[in-house]
C-alpha positions in Angstrom: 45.5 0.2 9.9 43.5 -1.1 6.8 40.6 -3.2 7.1 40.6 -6.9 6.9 39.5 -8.7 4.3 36.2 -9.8 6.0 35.9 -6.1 7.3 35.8 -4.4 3.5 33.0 -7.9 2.6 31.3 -6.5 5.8 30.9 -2.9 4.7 30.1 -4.1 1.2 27.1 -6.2 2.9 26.0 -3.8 5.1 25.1 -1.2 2.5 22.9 -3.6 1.0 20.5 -3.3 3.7 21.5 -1.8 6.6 21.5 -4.7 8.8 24.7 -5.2 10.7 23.6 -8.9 11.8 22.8 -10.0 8.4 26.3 -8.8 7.3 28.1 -9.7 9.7 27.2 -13.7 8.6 27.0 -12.8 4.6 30.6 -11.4 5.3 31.5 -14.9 6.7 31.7 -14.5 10.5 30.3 -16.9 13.0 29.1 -17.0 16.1 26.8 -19.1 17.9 22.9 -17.3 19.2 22.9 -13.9 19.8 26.2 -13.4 19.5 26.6 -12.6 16.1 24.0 -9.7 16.8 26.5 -8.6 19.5 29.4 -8.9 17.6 27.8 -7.6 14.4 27.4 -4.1 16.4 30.9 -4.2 17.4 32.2 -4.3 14.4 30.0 -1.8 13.1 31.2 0.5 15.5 35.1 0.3 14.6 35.7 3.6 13.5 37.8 2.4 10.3 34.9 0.6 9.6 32.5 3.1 10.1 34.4 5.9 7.9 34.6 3.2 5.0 31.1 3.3 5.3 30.7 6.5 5.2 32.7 7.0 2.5 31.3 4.2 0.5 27.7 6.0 1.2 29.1 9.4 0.2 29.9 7.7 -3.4 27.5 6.2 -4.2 25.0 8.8 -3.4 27.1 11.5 -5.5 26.8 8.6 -8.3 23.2 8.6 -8.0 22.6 12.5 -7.2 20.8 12.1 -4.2 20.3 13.7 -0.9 18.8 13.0 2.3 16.5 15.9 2.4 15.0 14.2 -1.1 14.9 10.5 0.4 13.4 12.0 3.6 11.0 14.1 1.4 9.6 10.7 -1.0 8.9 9.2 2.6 6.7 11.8 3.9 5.2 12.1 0.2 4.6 8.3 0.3 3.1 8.2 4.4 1.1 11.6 3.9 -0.7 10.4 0.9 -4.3 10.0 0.0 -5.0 6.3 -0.5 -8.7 7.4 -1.5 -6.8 9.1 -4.7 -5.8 5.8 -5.6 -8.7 3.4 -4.9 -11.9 4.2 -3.2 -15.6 2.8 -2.7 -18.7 5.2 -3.6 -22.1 5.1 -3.3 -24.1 5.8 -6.4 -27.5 5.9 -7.9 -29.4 3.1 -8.4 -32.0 2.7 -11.3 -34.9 4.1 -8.8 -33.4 6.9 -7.1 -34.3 9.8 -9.9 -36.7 7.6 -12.3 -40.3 9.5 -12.4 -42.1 8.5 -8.9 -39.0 6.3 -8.9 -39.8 3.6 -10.9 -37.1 1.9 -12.9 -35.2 4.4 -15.1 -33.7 3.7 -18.3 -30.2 4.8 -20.4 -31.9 5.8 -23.7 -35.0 4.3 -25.9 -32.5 2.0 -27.4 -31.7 0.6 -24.0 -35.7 0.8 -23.1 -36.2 -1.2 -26.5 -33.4 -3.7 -26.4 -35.0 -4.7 -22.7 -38.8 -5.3 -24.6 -36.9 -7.2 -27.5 -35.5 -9.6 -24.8 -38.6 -9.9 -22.7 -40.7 -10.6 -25.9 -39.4 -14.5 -25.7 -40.9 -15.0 -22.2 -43.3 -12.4 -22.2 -46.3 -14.8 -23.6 -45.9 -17.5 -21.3 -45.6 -15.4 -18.6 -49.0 -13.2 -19.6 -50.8 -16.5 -19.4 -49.2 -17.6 -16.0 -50.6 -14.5 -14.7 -53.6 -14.4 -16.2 -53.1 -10.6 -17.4 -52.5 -8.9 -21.0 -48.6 -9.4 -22.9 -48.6 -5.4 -22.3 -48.8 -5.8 -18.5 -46.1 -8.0 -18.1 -43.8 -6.4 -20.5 -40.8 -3.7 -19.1 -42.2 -0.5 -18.1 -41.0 3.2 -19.5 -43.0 5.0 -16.9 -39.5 5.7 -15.0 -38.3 7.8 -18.0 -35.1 8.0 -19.6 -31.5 10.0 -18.8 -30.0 7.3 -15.7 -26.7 8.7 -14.7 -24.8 5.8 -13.0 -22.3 8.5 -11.1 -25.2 10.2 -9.8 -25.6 10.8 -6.1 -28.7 8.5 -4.5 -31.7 9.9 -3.6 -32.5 10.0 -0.2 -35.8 9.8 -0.4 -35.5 7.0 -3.0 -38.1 3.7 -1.7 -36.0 1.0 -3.4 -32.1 1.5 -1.6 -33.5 3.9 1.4 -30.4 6.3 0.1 -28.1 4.3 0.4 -27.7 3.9 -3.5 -25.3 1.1 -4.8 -21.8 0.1 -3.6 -19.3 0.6 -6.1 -15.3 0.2 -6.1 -13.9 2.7 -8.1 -9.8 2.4 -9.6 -8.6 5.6 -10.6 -6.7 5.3 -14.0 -3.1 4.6 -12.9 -1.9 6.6 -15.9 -2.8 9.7 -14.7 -1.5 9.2 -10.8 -0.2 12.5 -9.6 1.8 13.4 -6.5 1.3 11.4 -3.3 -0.9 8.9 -5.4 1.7 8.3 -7.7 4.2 7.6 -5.3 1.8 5.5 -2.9 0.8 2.9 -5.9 3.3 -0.2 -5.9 1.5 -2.0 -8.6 -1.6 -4.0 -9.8 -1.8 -8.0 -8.8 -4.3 -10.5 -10.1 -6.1 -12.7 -7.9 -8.4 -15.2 -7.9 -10.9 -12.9 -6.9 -10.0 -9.9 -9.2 -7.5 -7.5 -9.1 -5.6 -5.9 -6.0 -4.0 -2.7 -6.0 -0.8 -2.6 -4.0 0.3 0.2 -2.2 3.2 1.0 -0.5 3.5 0.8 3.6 2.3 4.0 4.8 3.4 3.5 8.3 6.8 2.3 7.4 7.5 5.1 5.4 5.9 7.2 8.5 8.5 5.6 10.7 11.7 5.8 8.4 10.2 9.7 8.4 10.8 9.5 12.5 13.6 7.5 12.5 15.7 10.2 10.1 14.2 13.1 12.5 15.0 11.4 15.3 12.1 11.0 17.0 12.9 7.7 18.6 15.7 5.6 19.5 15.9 1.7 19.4 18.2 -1.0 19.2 16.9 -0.8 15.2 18.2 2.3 15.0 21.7 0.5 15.2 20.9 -1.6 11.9 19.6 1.5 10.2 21.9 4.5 10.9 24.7 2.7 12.7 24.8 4.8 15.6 26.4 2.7 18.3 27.9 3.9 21.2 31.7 2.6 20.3 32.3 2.2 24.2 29.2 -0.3 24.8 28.3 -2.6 22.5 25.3 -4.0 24.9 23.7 -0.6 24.2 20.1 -0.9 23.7 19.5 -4.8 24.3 17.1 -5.8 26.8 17.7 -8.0 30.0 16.5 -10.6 28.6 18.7 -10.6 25.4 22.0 -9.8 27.8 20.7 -13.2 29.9 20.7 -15.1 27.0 24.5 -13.4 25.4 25.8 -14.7 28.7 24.3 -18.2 28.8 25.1 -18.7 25.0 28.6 -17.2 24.9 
């Protein structure tokens, strides 16, 4: 026998997302509380209704040239990967950590000379608040030249105890590769700067289990449609069966 008109919207429904409930009522059934979950999993287990599904996945993967091994593959990628390729935080050198007897170390003589041109405007005032020579109150190049901001601290350094400075460092999304890639889902301004959004790792973990059957739940019935045909109360708890029966 062929399927109904609501059973062919109900297949169509269900392969947008997997959820038998959600069909169920996009297809145009009703039912009052919990019922509709119930009766959402009978119908998914009609076996005309199943095979239409199957068929309809069969298609439309061919259309796409995909397999399961390569969906199930791009989730392991996406839960096994690296965030710290992606975005990480790094401690680096501060201005003390390799200056000469760590004092304050400079770029380059045109950074060293850009610093005196600036302090020139306060310097003065500030010679005579202290009482001591312009000279004496001006920036010191006793610290040397050559600072390296990616260098490692110092631990010995007196200033940040080796602990260096805090720094959040974005790798260049350009130039993602493999896990990386796959994990980044995307850059997002806030009001308090820019977030890099990732993809759910532990989602992607669990589809992983879910497709290896590592664990069965009542989701399982939304995702792979595996219902026992003979019990459609399969997998609800007491307390969902309780309220079925006081609900109708």
């Amino acid at each position: 026998m062929a399927l109904t008109a609501k059973q062919k919207l109900f297949v169509k429904e269900y392969l947008v997302d997997l959820n038998a409930t959600a069909a169920y009522r996009r297809a145009g059934y009703t039912a009052k509380g919990n019922a509709a979950e119930v009766n959402a999993h009978r119908l998914l287990s009609n076996a005309k209704v199943q095979e239409a599904i199957q068929e309809a996945k069969e298609k439309r993967a061919a259309k796409v040239d995909i397999t399961a091994e390569m969906v199930l593959q791009r989730w392991w990628d996406i839960a096994t990967a690296d965030p710290n390729q992606l975005i990480h935080t790094r401690r680096l050198a501060c201005r003390h950590c390799h200056g000469i007897d760590h004092q304050y170390q400079w770029l380059d003589e045109a950074e060293y000379a850009q610093a005196i041109k600036m302090a020139l405007d306060h310097a003065e005032a500030e010679a005579k608040k202290q009482d001591r020579p312009v000279e004496a109150v001006l920036p010191s190049e006793d610290g040397g030249y050559g600072y390296d901001r990616l260098a490692d601290p110092h631990p010995s350094c007196p200033k940040c105890r080796g602990e260096g400075r805090l720094d959040l460092h974005i790798e260049d999304t350009r130039r993602l590769q493999g896990g990386a890639k796959l994990l980044y889902a995307g850059v997002k301004e806030t009001k308090v700067g820019v977030e890099i959004q990732m993809h759910d790792q532990m989602k992607a973990l669990e589809n992983v289990a879910r497709h290896l059957g590592m664990f069965k739940d009542k989701l399982d019935i939304q995702h792979s449609g595996n219902v026992d045909v003979n019990n459609p109360f399969k997998g609800l708890t007491t307390e969902e069966l309780r309220r079925i029966a006081r609900d109708g």
